[in-house]
C-alpha positions as CSV (number, residue, x, y, z in Angstrom):
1,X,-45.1,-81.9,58.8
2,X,-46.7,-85.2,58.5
3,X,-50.0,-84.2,58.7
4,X,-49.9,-81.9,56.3
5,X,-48.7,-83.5,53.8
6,X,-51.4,-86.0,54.4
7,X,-54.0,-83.3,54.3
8,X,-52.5,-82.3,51.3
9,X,-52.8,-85.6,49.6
10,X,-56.4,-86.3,51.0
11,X,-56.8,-82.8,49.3
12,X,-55.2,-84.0,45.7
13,X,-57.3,-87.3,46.0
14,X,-60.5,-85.4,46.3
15,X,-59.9,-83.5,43.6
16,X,-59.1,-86.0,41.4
17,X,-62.2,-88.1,42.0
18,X,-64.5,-85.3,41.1
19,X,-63.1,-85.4,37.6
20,X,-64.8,-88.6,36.6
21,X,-65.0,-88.6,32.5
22,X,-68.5,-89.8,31.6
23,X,-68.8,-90.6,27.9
24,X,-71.9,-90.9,25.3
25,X,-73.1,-94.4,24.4
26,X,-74.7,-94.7,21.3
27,X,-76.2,-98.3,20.3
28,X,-78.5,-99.5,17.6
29,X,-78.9,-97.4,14.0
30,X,-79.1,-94.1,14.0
31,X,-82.4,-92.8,12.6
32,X,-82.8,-89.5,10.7
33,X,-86.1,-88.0,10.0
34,X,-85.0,-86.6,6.5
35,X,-84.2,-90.9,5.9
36,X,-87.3,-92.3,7.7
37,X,-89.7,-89.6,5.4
38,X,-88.2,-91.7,2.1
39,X,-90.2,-94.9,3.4
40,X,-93.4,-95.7,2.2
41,X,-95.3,-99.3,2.3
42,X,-95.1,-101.5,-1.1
43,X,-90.8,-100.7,-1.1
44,X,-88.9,-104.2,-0.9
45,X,-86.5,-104.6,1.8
46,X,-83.3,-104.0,-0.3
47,X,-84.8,-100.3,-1.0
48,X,-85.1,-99.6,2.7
49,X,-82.0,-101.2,3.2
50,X,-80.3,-98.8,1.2
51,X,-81.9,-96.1,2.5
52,X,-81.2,-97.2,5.9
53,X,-79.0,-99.7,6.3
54,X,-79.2,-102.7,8.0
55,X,-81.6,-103.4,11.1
56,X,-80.1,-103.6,14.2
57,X,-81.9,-106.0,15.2
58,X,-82.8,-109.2,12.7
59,X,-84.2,-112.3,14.0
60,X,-84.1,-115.3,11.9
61,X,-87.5,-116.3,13.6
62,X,-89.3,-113.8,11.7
63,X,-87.5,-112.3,8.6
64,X,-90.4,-110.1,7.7
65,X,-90.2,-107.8,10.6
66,X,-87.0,-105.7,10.7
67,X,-86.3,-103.9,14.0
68,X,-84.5,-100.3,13.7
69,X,-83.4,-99.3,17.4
70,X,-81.1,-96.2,18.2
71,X,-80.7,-96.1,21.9
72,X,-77.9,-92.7,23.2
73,X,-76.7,-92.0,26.8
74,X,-75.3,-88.4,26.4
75,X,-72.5,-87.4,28.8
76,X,-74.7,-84.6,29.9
77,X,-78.5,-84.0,28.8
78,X,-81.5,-86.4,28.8
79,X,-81.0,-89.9,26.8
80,X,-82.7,-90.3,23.4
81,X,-84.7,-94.0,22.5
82,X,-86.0,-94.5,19.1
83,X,-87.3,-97.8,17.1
84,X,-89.3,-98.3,13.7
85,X,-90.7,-101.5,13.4
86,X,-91.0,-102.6,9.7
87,X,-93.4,-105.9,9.0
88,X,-93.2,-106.8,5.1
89,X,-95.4,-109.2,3.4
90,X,-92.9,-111.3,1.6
91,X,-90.5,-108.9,0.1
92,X,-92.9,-106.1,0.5
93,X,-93.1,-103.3,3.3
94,X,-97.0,-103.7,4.1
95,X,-96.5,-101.3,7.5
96,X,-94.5,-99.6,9.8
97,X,-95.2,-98.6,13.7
98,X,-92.7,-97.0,16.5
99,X,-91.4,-93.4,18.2
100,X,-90.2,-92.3,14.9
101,X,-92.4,-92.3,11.0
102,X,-92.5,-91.2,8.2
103,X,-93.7,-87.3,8.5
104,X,-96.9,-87.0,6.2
105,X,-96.8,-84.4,3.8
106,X,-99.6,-82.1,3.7
């Protein structure tokens, strides 16, 4: 009797284990083509900034570069990394570089 209700628990703990909840982990700003396409060099930073919000990361080193990072761990699937690096020259956006741009239109 003893043994099986300790094969029965062994049986319930096994169970239970394989039901490990994994969530999805989403960091940085979230960066939508249709928003990225409204950026074009010679906008000042409080345009983009409307557009899309603040940068994740913002270094008071250098203020005219403006980091945009998005970084997702789904629970299933592959994960997603994106960035757009803005420089400015003063309050001006002189260029942009990173895994997502502006789409050019043709």
């Amino acid at each position: 009797m003893k043994t099986i209700f300790l094969s029965a628990l062994l049986l319930c703990f096994s169970l239970l284990s394989a039901c490990v909840y994994k969530p999805t982990i989403q960091q940085g700003n979230i960066l939508e083509q249709s928003e990225v396409n409204k950026i074009k060099p010679g906008m000042t930073k409080d345009q983009i900034s409307y557009v899309l919000g603040n940068p994740a990361l913002n270094t008071n080193l250098n203020s005219d570069t403006w980091y945009y990072l998005y970084y997702m761990v789904p629970s299933s699937g592959e994960k997603r990394e994106e960035r757009l690096i803005l420089h400015f020259n003063g309050d001006v956006l002189r260029s942009m570089e990173g895994t997502i741009k502006p789409e050019t239109e043709e």
